[in-house]
C-alpha positions as CSV (number, residue, x, y, z in Angstrom):
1,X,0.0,0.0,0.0
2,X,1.1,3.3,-1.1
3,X,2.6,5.4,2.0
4,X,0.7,9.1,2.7
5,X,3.4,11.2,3.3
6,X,1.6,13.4,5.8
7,X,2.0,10.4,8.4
8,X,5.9,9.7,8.0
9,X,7.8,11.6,10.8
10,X,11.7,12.4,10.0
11,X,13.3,11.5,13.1
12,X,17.0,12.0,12.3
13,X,17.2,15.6,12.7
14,X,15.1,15.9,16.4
15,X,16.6,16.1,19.1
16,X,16.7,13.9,22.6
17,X,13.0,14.3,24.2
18,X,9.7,14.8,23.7
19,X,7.9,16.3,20.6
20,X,4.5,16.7,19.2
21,X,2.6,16.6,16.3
22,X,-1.0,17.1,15.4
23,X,-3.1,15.6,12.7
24,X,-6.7,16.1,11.5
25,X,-8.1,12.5,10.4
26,X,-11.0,12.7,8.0
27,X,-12.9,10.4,5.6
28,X,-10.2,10.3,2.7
29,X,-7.8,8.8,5.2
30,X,-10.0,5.5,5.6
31,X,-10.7,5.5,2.2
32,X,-7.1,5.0,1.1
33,X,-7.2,1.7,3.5
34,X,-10.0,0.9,1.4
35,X,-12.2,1.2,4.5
36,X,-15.8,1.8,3.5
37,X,-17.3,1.3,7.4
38,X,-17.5,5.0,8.1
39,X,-19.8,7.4,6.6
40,X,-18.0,10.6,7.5
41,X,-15.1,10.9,10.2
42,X,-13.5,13.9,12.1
43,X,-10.6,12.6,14.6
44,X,-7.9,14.9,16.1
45,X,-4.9,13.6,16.3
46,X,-2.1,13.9,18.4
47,X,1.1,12.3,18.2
48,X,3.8,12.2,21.2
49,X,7.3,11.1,20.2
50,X,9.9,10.4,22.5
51,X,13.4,10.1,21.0
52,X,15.5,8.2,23.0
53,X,19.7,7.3,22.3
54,X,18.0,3.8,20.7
55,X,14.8,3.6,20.0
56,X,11.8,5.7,19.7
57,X,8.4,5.8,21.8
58,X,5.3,6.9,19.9
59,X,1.9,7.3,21.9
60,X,-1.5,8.5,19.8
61,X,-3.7,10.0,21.3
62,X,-7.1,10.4,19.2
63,X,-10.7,11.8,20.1
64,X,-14.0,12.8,17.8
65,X,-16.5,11.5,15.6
66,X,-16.9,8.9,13.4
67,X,-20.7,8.5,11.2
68,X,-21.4,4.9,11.1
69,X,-24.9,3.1,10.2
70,X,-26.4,1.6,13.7
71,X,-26.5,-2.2,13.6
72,X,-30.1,-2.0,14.6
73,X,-32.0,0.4,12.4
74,X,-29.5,1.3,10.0
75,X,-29.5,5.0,10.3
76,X,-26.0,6.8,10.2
77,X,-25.0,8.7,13.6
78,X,-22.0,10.1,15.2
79,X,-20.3,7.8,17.1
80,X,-18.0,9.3,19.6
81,X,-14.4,7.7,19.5
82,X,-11.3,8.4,22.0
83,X,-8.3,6.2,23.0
84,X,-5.0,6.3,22.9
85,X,-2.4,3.8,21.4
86,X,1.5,3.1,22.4
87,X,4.1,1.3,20.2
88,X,8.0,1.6,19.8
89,X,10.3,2.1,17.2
90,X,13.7,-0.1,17.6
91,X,16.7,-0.4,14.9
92,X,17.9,-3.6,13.9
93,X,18.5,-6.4,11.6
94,X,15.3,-8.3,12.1
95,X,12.3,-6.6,10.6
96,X,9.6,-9.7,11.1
97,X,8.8,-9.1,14.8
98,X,5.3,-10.6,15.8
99,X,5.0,-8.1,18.2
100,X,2.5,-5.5,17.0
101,X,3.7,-2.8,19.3
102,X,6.7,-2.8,18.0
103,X,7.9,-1.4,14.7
104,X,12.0,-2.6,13.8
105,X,13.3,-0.4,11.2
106,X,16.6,-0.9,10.1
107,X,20.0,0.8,10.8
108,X,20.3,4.0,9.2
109,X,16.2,4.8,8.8
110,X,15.9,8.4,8.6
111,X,11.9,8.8,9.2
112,X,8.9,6.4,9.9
113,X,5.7,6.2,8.6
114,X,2.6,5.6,11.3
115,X,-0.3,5.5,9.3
116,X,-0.9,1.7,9.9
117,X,-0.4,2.4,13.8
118,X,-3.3,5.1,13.2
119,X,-5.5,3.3,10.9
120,X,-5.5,0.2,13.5
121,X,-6.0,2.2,16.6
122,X,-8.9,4.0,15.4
123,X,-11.0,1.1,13.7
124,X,-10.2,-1.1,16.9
125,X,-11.8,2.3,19.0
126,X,-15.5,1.8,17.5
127,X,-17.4,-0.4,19.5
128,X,-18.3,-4.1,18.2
129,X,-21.9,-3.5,18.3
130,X,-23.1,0.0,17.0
131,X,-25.8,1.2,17.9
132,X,-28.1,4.5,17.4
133,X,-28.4,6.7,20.9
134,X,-31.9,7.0,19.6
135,X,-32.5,3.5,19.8
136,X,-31.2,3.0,23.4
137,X,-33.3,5.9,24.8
138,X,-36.5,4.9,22.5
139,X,-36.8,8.2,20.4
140,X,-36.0,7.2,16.9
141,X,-38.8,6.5,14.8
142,X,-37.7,4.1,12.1
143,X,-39.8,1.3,10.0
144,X,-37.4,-0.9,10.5
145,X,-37.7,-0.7,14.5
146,X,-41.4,-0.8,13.7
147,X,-41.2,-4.0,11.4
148,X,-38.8,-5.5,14.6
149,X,-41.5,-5.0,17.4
150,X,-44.2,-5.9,15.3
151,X,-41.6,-9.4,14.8
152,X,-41.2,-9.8,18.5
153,X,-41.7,-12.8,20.0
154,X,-45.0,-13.0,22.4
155,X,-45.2,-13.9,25.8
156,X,-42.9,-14.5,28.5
157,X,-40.2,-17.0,28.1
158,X,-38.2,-16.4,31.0
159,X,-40.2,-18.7,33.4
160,X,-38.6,-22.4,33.2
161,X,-41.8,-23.5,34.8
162,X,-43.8,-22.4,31.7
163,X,-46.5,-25.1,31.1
164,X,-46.2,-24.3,26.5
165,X,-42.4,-26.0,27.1
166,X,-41.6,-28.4,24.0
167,X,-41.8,-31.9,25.7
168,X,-39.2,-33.3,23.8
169,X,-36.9,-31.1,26.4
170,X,-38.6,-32.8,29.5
171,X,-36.9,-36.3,28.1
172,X,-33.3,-34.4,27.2
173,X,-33.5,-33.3,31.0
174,X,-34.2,-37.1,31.9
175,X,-31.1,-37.5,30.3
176,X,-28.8,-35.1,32.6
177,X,-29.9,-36.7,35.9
178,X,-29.6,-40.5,34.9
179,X,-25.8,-40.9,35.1
């Protein structure tokens, strides 16, 4: 995959300690990574590097929105998004390390390029299951969360005493207590 060149940090001229640098992630930036999840995004970005004598520390620190369809009713929202994700940079012969906080460049590197490190750490941010505030509190109106509760199963199947229980489980349970 082709490298954006905004996201690679020359390193060789910084000096010992800490520096900072600031980013503004939007859509086109997931659409490189061929990521068609989000809708819209805005993300800050902030980047911490600490240059040490042999290695480098890099912690990214990310917060805003990403628009995403809700799992439920399939209306885009804002999902809020904020983390923060640590990884070092070491200099070495071996480059396949199956660590994936750490990044071996070899001797003699001049710059590295995060945008894996920021692609990863924001898609891992979104929750599993998305779903619509509107949906949690009960004010979206939606045909699809009409056609759902008009699908709902009736009754209440949480009492194990129910008399409408199959009676083919009745002779499964048989089967758990002769031993």
């Amino acid at each position: 995959m082709k490298e954006l060149k905004e996201f690679t940090i020359p390193f060789i001229g910084l000096k010992i300690g800490e520096h900072r640098f600031n980013f503004k992630i939007e859509k086109p930036f997931f659409e490189h990574f061929e990521y068609v999840e989000f809708n819209d995004a805005a993300i800050n970005l902030e980047v911490l590097l600490v240059k040490k004598a042999t290695l480098l520390e890099f912690t990214l620190f990310f917060n805003g929105t990403v628009n995403v369809n809700c799992d439920v009713s399939n209306e885009p929202y804002d999902q809020q998004i904020n983390g923060e994700y640590r990884f070092v940079v070491k200099f070495g012969e071996e480059t396949n390390v199956d660590d994936e906080d750490l990044l071996v460049l070899p001797h003699g590197s001049h710059e590295v390029n995060i945008q894996q490190f920021i692609y990863e750490s924001i898609v891992l941010a979104v929750p599993a299951k998305k779903i619509h505030p509107g949906v949690e509190d009960g004010t979206l109106e939606n045909e699809t969360l009409k056609k759902l509760e008009e699908l709902r199963p009736k009754g209440n199947n949480n009492n194990p005493d129910d008399s409408k229980i199959d009676p083919r489980w009745d002779e499964l349970k048989k089967l758990l207590t002769d031993k």
